[in-house]
C-alpha positions in Angstrom: 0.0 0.0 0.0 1.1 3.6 -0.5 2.5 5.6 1.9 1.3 8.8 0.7 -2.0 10.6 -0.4 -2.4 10.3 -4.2 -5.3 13.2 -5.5 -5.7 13.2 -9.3 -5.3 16.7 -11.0 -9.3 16.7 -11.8 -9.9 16.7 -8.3 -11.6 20.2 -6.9 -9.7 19.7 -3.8 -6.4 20.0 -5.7 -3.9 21.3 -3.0 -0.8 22.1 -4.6 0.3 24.4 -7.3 0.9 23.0 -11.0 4.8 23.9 -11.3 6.7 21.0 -12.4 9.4 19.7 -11.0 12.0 17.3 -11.6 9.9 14.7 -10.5 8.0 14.0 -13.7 5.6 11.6 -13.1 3.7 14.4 -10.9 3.0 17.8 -10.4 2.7 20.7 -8.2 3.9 22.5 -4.5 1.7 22.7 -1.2 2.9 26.0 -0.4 1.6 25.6 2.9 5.0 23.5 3.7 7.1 25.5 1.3 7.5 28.5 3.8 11.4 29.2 4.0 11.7 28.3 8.2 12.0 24.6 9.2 11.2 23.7 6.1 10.9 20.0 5.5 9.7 18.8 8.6 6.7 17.6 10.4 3.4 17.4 8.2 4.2 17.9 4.3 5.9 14.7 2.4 9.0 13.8 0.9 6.5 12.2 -2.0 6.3 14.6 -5.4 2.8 12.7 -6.0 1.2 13.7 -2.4 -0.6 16.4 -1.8 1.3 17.8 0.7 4.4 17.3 -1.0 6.7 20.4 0.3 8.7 20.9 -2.6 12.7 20.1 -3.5 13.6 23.4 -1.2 12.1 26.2 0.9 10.6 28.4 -1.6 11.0 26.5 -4.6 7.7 27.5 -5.4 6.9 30.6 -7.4 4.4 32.1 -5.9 6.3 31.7 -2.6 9.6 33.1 -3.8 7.5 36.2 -5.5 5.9 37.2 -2.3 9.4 37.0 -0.5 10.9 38.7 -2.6 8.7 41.4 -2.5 7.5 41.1 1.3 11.5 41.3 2.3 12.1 44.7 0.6 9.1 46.0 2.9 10.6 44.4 6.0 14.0 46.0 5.5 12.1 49.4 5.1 10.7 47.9 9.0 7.2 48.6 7.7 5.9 45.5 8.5 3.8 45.2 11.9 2.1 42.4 11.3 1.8 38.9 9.1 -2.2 37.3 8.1 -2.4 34.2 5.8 -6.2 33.2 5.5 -6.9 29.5 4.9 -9.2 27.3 5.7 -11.2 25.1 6.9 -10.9 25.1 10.7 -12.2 28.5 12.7 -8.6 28.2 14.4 -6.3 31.0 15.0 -2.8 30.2 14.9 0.7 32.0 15.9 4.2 30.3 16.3 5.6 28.1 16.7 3.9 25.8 14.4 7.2 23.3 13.7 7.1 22.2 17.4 5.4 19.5 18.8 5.0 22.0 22.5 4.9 25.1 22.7 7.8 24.4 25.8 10.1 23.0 23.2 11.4 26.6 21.4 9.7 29.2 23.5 9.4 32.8 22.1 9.7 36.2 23.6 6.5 37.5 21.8 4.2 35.0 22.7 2.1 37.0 25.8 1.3 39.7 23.0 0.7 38.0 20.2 -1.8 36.0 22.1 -3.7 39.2 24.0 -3.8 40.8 20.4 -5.1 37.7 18.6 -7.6 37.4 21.7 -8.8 41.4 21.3 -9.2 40.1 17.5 -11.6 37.0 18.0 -13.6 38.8 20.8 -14.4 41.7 17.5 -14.8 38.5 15.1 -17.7 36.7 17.8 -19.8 40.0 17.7 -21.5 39.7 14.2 -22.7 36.2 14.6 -21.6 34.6 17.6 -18.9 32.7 15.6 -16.0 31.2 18.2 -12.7 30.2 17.1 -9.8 27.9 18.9 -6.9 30.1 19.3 -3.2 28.2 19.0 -0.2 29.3 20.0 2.4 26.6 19.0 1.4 23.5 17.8 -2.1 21.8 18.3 -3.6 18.6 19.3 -0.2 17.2 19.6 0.6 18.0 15.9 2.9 20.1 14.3 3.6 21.6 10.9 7.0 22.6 9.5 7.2 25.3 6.6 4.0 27.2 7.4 3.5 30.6 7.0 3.5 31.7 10.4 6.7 30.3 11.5 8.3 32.2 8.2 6.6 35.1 9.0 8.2 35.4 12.6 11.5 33.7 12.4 12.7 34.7 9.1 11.3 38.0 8.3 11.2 39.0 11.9 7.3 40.4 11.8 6.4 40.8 15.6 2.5 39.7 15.0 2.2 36.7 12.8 -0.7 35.0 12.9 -2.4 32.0 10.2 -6.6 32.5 10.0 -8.4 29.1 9.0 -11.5 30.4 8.7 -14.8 28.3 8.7 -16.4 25.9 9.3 -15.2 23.2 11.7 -15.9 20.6 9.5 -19.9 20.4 8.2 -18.7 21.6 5.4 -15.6 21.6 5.4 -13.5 23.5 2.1 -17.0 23.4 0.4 -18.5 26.3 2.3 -21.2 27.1 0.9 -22.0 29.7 -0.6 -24.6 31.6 1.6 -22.1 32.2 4.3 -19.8 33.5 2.5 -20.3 37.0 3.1 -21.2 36.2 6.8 -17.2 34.9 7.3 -15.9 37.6 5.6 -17.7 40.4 7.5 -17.1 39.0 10.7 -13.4 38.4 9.9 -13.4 42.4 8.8 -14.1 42.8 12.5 -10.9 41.2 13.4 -8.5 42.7 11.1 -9.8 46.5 12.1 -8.6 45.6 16.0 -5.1 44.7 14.3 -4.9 47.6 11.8 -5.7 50.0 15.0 -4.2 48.4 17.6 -1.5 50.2 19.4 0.3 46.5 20.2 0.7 46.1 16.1 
């Protein structure tokens, strides 16, 4: 049997990009493991043909080395207070370290604010419509993720507030949210991202 999790390129759920590689035989990056910071670790795959295959190198993906190109010239102008990437599915709220397995095993100085900003943040986010999201510092459930966003975001640009937003649901529906709340999850995640942009902490 397999040891990894083969999706077909008709598949909606598609989670990688479609760059080749020099594995020909399959295609495409999860660029959520191809984050250059403890890249190739816990969670993505070695495999070219899973989905969460993490690439042949930390930002071997395109899109990825675009954006750090262009998000590390607005770091060295120190212009950068905080770090968002929006996925989903999950209502979680997420801030390093993501790599570790717990959250004892690389502490980090910014942890107390980043957590009472994030919690000003979901308190805005609950007022719309009542919707309540896990907030995780470190690595949850006793799993970890190396190459993610957050974990870039902090300890190679140096961004003081980095934070990775799954958004909904919690699994009903799962990545096929449909399409009537929509507009509800973006309104109340608005909410959020105003306490950020206006807080004195960011």
């Amino acid at each position: 049997m397999a040891d990894f999790t083969y999706r077909t390129i008709s598949d909606r759920l598609w989670a990688k990009n479609w760059q080749p590689h020099s594995y020909h035989t399959c295609w495409g990056i999860n660029l959520h493991f191809n984050y250059a910071y403890q890249w190739q670790g816990y969670g993505g795959s070695l495999h070219p043909c899973d989905y969460r295959f993490f690439g042949e190198g930390p930002l071997s993906s395109f899109e990825l080395d675009a954006i750090h190109s262009w998000i590390t010239k607005l770091q060295n102008r120190n212009t950068i207070a905080a770090y968002i990437d929006f996925q989903s599915y999950g209502q979680d709220w997420r801030y390093p370290w993501g790599y570790v397995w717990f959250e004892e095993d690389a502490p980090q100085p910014d942890k107390g604010v980043q957590d009472d900003l994030a919690i000003r943040a979901l308190t805005a986010l609950q007022v719309p419509y009542g919707t309540v999201y896990d907030l995780e510092g470190g690595s949850w459930d006793g799993n970890s993720e190396s190459g993610v966003s957050e974990d870039y975001a902090y300890g190679t640009l140096g961004v003081k507030y980095p934070y990775r937003i799954e958004v909904r649901d919690q699994g009903e529906y799962g990545y096929l949210l449909p399409e009537t709340l929509i507009d509800d999850t973006a309104i109340e995640t608005f909410e959020a991202l105003k306490v950020i942009g206006t807080d004195p902490l960011a």
